[in-house]
N, C-alpha and C positions, 0 to 999 in steps of 0.2 A: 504494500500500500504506500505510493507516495505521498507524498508532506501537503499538496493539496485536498487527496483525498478523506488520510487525516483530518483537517479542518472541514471538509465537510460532512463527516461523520458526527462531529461534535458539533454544526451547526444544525445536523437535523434530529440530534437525541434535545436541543432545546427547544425545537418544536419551530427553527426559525423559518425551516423549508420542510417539505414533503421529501420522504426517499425518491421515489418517483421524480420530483421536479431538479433534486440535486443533481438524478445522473443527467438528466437532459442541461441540465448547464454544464456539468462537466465536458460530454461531448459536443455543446456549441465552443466551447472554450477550447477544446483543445483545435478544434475545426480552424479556427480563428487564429490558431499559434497564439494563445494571449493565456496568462498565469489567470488560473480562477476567479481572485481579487480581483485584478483588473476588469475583468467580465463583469460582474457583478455588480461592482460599485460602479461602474460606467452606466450601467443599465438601470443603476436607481435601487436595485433590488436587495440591497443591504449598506449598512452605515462602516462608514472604514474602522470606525471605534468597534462596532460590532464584531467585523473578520478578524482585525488586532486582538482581541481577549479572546477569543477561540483560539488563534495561532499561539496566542502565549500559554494557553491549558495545553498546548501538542510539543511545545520548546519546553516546558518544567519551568517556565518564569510568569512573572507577575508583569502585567499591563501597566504601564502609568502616562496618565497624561499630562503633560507638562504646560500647557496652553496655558491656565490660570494661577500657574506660579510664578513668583520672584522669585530668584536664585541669586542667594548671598554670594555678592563680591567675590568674596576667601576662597567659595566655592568653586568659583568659575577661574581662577587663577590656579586651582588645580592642573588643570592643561591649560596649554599655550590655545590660541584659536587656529594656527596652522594644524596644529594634533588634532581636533576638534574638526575642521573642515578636512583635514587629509583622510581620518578612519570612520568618519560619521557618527560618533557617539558622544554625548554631551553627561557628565559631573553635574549633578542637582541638591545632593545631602547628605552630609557626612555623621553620621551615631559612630562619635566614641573612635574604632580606627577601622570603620567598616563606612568605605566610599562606594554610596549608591551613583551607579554610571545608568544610562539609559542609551539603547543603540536601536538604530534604525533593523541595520540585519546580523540581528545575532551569530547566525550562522558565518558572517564575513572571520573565517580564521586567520585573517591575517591583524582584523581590530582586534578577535579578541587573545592572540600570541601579545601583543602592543602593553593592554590590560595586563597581562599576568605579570608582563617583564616591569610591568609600574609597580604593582602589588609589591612583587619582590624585591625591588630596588627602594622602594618605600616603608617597608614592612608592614602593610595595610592590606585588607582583605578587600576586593572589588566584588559589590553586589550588582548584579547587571538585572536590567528592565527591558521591556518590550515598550518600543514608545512608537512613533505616529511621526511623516515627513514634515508634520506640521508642527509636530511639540518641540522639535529639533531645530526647526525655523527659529521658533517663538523661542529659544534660547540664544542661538546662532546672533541674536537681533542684539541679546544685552552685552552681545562680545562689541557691538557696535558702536563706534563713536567717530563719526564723518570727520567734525573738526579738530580730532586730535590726530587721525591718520591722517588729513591731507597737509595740517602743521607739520608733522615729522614727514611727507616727502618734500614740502617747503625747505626744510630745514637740511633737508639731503642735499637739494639743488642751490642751496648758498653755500656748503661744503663743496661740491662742484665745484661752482663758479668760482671763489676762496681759492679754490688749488690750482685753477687757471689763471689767480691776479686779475681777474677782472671783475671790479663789481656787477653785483649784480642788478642794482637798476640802471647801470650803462649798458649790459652789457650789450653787444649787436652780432647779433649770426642771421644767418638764414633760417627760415621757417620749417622748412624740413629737417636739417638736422636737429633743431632744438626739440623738435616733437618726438622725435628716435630714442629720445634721453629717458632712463630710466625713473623718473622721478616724475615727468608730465606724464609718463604713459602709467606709471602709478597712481597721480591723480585723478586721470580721467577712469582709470580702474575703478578707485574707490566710489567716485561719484556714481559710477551703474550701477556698482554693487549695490549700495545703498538706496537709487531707485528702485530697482528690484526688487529688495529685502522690505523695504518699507511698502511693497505693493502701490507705488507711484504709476501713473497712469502717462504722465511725461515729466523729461528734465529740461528747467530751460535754462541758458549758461547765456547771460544779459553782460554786454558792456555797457558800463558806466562812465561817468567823465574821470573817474579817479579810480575806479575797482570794477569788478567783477562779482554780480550775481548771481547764485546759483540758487534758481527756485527747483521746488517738486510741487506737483501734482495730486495730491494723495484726497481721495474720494468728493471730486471733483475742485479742490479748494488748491490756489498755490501757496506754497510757506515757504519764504527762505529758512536756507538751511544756514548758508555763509558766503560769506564775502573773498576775495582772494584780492592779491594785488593785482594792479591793470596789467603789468610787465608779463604775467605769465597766461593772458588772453590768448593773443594771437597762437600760441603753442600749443596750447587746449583746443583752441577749434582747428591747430592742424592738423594736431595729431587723430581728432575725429574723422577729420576730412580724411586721409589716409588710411582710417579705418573701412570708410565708404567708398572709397576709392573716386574722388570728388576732385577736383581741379585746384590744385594747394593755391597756385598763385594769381585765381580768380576770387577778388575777393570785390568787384563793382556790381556780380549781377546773385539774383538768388540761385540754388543750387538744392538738388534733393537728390539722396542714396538713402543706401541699407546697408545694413551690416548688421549679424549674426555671434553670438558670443556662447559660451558654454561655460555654466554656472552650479556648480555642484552636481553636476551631471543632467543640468535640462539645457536645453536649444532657445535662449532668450532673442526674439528679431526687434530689431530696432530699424524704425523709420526716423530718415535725419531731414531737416529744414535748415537751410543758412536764409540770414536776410540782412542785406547790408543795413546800415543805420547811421546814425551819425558817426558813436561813441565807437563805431565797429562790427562785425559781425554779428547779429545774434546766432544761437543754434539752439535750435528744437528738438529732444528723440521724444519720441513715441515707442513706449515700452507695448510690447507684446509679444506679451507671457502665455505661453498656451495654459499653464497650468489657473490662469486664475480669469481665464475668457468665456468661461463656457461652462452653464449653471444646471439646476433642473430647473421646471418649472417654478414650482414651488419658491425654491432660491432666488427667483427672480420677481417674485414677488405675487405674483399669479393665486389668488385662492376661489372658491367659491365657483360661481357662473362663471367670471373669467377664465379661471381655470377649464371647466367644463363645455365650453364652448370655442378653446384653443386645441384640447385634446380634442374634441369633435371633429372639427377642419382638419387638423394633422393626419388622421384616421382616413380621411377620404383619397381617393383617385387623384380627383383630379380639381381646379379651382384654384385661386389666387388667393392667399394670408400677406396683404400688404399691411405693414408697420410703419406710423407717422410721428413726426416729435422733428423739433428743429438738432442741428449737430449736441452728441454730445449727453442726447438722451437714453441712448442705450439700445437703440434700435437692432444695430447688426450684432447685437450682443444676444437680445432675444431670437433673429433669425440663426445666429449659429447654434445655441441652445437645440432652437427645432432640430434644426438638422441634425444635431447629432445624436438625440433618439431616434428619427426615422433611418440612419445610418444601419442598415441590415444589409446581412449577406444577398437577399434577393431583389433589391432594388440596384438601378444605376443613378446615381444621383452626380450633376456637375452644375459649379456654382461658374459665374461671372462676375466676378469684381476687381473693385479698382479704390485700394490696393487689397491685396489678400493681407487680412488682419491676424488670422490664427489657422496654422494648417490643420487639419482634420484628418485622420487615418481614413483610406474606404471613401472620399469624395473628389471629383475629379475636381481641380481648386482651377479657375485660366484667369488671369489676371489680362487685364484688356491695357491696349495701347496707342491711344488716341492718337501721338504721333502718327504711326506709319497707318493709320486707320481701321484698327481694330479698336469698334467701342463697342458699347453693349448691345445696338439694334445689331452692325455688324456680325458679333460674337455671337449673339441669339441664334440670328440664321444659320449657324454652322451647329451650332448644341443642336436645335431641333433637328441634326439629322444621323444625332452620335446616339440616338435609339432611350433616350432620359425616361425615366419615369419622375425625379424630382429637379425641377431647376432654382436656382438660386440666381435671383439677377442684382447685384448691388444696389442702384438705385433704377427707377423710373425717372427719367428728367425730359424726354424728349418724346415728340408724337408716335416714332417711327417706333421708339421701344415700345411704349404702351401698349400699339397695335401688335407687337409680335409678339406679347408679354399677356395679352388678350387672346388672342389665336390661340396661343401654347396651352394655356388654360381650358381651353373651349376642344380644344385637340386631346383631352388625355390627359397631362400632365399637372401635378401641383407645381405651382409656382410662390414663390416666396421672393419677394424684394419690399422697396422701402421707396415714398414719395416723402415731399415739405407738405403739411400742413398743420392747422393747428389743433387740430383736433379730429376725432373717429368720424362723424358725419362730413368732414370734410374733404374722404378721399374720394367720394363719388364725381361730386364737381370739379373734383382736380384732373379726375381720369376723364371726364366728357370736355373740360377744357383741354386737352391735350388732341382732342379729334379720336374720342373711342365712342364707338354707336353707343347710345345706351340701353337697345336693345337688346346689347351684348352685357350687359354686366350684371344683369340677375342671373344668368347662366354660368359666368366664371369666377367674379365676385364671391369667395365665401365669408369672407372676414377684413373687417377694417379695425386694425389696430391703431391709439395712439397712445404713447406713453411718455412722464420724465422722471427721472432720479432724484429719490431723495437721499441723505445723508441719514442711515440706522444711527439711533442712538446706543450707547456703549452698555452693553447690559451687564457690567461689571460693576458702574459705577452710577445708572439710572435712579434715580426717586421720584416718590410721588406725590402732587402737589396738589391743589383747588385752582384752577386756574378765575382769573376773574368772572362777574356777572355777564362780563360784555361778551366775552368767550364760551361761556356759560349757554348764551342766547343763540350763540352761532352755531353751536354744536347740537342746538334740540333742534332750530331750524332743522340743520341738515338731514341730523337722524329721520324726521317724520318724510322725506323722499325718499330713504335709502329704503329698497323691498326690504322682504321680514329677511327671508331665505339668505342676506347679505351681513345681519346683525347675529349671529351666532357668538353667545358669551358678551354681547353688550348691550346694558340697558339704556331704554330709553329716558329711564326718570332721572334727575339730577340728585345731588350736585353732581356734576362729572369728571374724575379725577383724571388729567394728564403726568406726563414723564420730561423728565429734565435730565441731565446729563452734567454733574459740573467739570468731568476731568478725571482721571485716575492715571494711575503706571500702565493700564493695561490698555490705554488710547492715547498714549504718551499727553494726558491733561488737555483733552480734543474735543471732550465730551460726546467723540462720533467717530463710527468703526463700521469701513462699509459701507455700501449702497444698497440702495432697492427700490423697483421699479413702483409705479402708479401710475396706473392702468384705465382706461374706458375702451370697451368693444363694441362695436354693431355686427350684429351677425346679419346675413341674409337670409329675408324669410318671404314669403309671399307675398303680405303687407308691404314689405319694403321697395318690391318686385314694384309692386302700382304705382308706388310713388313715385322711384325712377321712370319709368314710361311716360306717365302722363303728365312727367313736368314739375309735380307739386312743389308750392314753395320749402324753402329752411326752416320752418316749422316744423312741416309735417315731418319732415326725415329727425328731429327732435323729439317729435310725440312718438315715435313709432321705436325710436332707439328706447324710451322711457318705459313704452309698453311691453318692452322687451325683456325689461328689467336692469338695465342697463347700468351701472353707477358710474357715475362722472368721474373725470380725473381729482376734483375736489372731494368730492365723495367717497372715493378710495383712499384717500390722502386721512380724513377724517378718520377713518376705520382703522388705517393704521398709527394713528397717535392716540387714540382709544385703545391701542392695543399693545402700548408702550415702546413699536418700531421705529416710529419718528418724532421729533418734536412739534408743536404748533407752529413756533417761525420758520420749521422746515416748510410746512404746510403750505404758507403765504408765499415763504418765496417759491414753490413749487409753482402753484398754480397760477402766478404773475408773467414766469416766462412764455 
């Protein structure tokens, strides 16, 4: 019996699965060349904390998650963080002269030969744990400090300059060589690292009239991190440029690459922006991380009808799930989600976008190139003859897409892309302004999504408050539209207690951790059928979303700060943009 079958022995003596249904994952899994976990937890169908405490009952150790700890200083000076990132096992608490270690894969004999030869040379006995790539994160994070690692390459690079007799804010070289130098390409190191590690969404590296700023991105918000001096600007964006393989000595016009790095063993792409300015170049990356692109439903914020009305459309043949929200709401976040549960051995599924944001195992990905004149109407015509059962179009922007974005739907095929507008009743008019019949669209039309992001509050460190009478009033307002079917666990009588967030260690004092979506859908239904045909005003396609049961993007927004996910000023500014 191998070591996954093991773990599924013990997942179904606890009743988690059926014998029956275990062997059938087993042999989709092995069909698949993909480890059981991986299957599994891709599929939805078990929680990774779940597989880990089964896997640790089959290794003879104990589970621990380290996510909601601090880990004393002393402790973490145990190992170096080179030790720590080289064997993947992180030091959390020491009883007495017995050091509890926690490791990603136990079974790795070469961490744990490392371990024994510490024990020994120590004279401490190493108690080892079964921990989560996340607990290990979430330690890996307190080895972190941006501005004291990019001070000490600072400080390397005036040792340098020092042994060359030339100071260093005279010094003058060429822009190439200076970037080669260990100490800029160390800086530019630590600053990914730390977008990365901090799940930043972009870094931007700003010239200033005197310095250099370095913002992040981190759940939709930017925070500087720190300042550098002006002198080592232009070396930072060469060395990037060189990363991208970008034009070093064009620094008059803007300039876009990629580049690819490898981070404790994942594949991180970076999308780069130069933009000249006054002070200097800016540069933009856009981090993505496949590991933190692509959610479940659920995750994304999806409950109730919404939910049940997204798995509806997914389930079907064939039909259009367009998703609306201006940049930045989350849109190709939710069409990569779909995709990657309808991702089955029995489908052909190929996407069209520009750019490809997160690759997907099992989807054919074509990234379009308006230069030489593949864009997306282009690219359309050529998928619909590469035999699709799911296409994925980036966006709708043009009449000619529409139409063939229309046809494909009406032909067979789901289709999945993204228009501008501001709201769920407002893709119909978007799509009959672009020149689509609309004869055509109760037929291919299944679903008009619109959605934006708000900022979760930190449930580590949340309380709960009265908010005022005036808030008070706004929330029984809203409640008495929301259907019943949408208020599960909240009541309607007052007072109504909201969640605040002031800050803790565990949202580095953010009072916010994370995103999630808020939601309004129209489905297609008969009703709606009419109304498209005969014209009716923006009302009716109102009443009719209402009859539906529909909640507004306010109205979701409400439900979840009633439900302690977001704050109230999340609320306002949500539903302003």
């Amino acid at each position: 019996m191998n070591h996954d079958q093991e773990i599924a022995q013990i997942l179904t003596k606890k009743g988690i699965f059926k014998k029956e249904d275990v062997v059938d994952h087993l042999d989709k899994a092995k069909k698949l060349n993909k480890p059981l976990s991986e299957y599994l937890i891709k599929k939805n169908l078990i929680g990774e904390e779940e597989w880990l405490v089964a896997e640790a009952e089959v290794l003879d150790l104990s589970y621990m998650n380290l996510e909601r700890i601090s880990i004393d200083e002393k402790i973490l000076k145990e190992f170096s963080e080179e030790t720590v990132r080289q064997y993947k096992f992180v030091p959390f608490a020491r009883e007495g002269n017995i050091l509890k270690v926690g490791l990603i894969n136990p079974e790795d004999h070469e961490a744990l030969e490392v371990l024994r030869f510490i024990g020994t040379r120590r004279n401490i006995k190493i108690e080892n744990y079964l921990i989560s790539k996340a607990s290990y994160d979430t330690v890996l994070r307190q080895y972190q400090n941006i501005k004291g690692r990019v001070e000490e390459a600072l400080r390397e690079l005036e040792v340098q300059t020092a042994a060359e007799k030339i100071p260093t804010r005279r010094r003058v070289v060429t822009a190439e060589p200076l970037a080669a130098e260990a100490p800029i390409s160390k800086i530019v190191g630590v600053i990914i690292r730390y977008g990365v590690e901090t799940k930043a969404s972009d870094i931007h590296i700003e010239a200033l009239e005197n310095s250099v700023k370095i913002r992040f991105r981190v759940d939709g918000v930017l925070h500087t991190s720190l300042y550098l001096e002006k002198e080592v600007h232009q070396s930072i964006v060469t060395r990037i440029k060189i990363l991208c393989r970008l034009k070093i000595d064009e620094t008059r016009i803007p300039q876009d690459g990629r580049f690819h790095v490898k981070l404790d063993d994942k594949k991180i792409d970076f999308r780069v922006s130069t933009l000249p300015t006054a002070n200097g170049e800016k540069v933009v990356l856009r981090i993505l991380d496949p590991t933190v692109g692509i959610y479940s439903l659920d995750g994304l914020g999806l409950v109730g009808r919404n939910l049940r009305v997204v798995e509806k459309a997914m389930n079907s043949p064939y039909g259009m799930i367009l998703s609306s929200g201006p940049t930045g709401s989350g849109k190709t976040t939710t069409l990569y989600t779909i995709l990657n549960i309808l991702n089955q051995e029995g489908v052909n599924i190929i996407s069209l976008e520009d750019p490809i944001e997160y690759f997907i195992e099992g989807v054919n990905q074509s990234q379009v190139k308006p230069d030489i004149g593949y864009t997306f109407s282009s690219g359309l015509r050529h998928i619909l003859r590469q035999d699709p059962n799911i296409i994925m179009v980036g966006e709708i922007r043009d009449p000619e897409t529409a139409e063939l974005a229309t046809h494909a739907a009406l032909t067979g095929h789901l289709l999945l892309s993204t228009v501008h507008t501001k709201d769920a009743v407002g893709i119909v008019p978007r799509l009959t302004d672009m020149g689509v019949q609309k004869y055509l669209l109760p037929s291919t039309l299944s679903l008009g999504v619109a959605q934006r992001l708000g900022r979760r509050l930190c449930q580590d460190c949340k309380e709960e408050y009265e908010p005022s009478q005036e808030i008070q009033e706004i929330i029984k307002r809203t409640l008495i539209e929301i259907p019943e079917s949408e208020k599960e666990g909240i009541s309607e009588k007052g007072p109504y207690k909201l969640f605040r967030a002031p800050g803790c260690k565990y949202c580095q004092n953010k009072g916010v951790k994370g995103r999630i979506g808020v939601f309004e859908i129209v489905e297609m239904t008969p009703q709606l059928e009419d109304i498209i045909v005969t014209d009716a005003a923006d009302s009716k396609f109102r009443e009719e979303a209402k009859r539906q049961g529909m909640t507004t993007m306010f109205q979701d927004a409400i439900l979840k700060t009633l439900r302690g996910q977001i704050s109230f000023e999340e609320v306002l500014r949500i539903t302003k943009e």
